[in-house]
C-alpha positions, 0 to 999 in steps of 0.5 A: 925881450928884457933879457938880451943887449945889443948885438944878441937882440934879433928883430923878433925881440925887438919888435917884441919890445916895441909893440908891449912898451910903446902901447903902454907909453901912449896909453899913460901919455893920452891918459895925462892929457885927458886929465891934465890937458899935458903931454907927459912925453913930449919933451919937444912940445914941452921944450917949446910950451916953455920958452913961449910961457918966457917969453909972455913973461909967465915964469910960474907957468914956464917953470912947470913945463921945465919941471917935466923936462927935469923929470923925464931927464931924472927917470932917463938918468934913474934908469941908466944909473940902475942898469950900470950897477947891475951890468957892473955886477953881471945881473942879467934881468936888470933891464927888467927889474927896471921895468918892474920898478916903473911899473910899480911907480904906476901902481903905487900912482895909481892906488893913490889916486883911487884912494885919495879921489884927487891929485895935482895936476904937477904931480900926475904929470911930473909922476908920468914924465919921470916914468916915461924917461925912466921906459925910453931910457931902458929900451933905449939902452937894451937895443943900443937905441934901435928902439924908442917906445915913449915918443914917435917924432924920431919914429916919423922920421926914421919912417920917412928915411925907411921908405925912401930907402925902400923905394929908391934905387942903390939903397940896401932894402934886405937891412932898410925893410926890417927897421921900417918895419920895427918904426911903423910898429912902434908908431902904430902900437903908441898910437894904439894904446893912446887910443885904448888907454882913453877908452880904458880911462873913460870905463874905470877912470884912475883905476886904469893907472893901477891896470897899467902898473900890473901890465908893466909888472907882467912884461917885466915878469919873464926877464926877472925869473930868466936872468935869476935862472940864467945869470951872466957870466960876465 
């Protein structure tokens, strides 16, 4: 599923990618927020969070929202920078080692917190808002933006667009039904695993960061050992 770009995804792989990557994002998403009251995706409410610190003439606070949008743009263009060298050279797992490399941030994240038994606020959103630009950007761009794993807003409405195309007379159901489909999934998987992620977070506290690190490690596994088997022959 962190193998094929574009036109070679089918809906199977999609889905696939859907489902792993969205229940990971809305895990580390609930999880920022229940320990930093912060949601570290939701660039909107962030956006908004800001301009409202503004204009109460709070510019530290104001700041520190615009500090996560920064860093979820640094991991999307992290992210883009990663695939365009590798696709320039014909490596075809760098979806995956992407991947890999967000899951060894959380990891690493992780460890760190165990280790040291506290950290800041600013810095365990800000790790999470990087992480999360880093994951939409590489699913983003593997199904040429068919699918969006670390925010459902787009979700909700592409959902809202899908069944009025299923239910309504004259609009194409055989191309409208597979797309419902992947957006249902991909809302249903984030809210899932904010759902797991919290009950998670409430047995083995940070520890759950180092669980995440090693569920992303997992998924990106196969992509990695297949596109070193397989090169591109581009």
């Amino acid at each position: 599923m962190l193998i094929h770009v574009g036109e070679e995804r089918n809906g199977k792989i999609d889905r696939r990618l859907a489902a792993a990557l969205s229940t990971i994002a809305g895990a580390l998403n609930a999880v920022g927020f229940l320990m930093a009251r912060s949601f570290t995706a939701n660039m909107t409410g962030n956006v908004s969070a800001f301009a409202e610190e503004v204009a109460r003439g709070s510019w530290r606070t104001s700041l520190s929202f615009l500090l996560l949008l920064a860093l979820f743009i640094l991991g999307a263009a992290l992210a883009g920078a990663f695939v365009t060298f590798g696709e320039q050279r014909g490596i075809r797992s760098i979806y995956a080692a992407t991947i890999a490399v967000e899951g060894i941030v959380v990891l690493s994240f992780g460890l760190f917190l165990t280790s040291s038994g506290r950290t800041s606020h600013t810095f365990l959103v800000g790790t999470l808002s990087l992480v999360m630009g880093l994951q939409n950007a590489v699913t983003s761009l593997i199904s040429r933006s068919r699918v969006r794993t670390t925010h459902v807003s787009g979700m909700a409405t592409d959902i809202g667009i899908g069944l009025s195309s299923v239910i309504l007379p004259g609009r194409s159901r055989d191309t409208a039904v597979p797309k419902l489909m992947l957006h249902v999934l991909t809302l249903s998987a984030f809210a899932l695993g904010g759902i797991g992620g919290a009950l998670l977070y409430d047995f083995i506290d940070t520890w759950f960061f180092i669980v995440a690190g090693l569920f992303l490690i997992v998924i990106a596994l196969p992509g990695i050992l297949s596109g070193c088997q397989y090169p591109s022959s581009r």
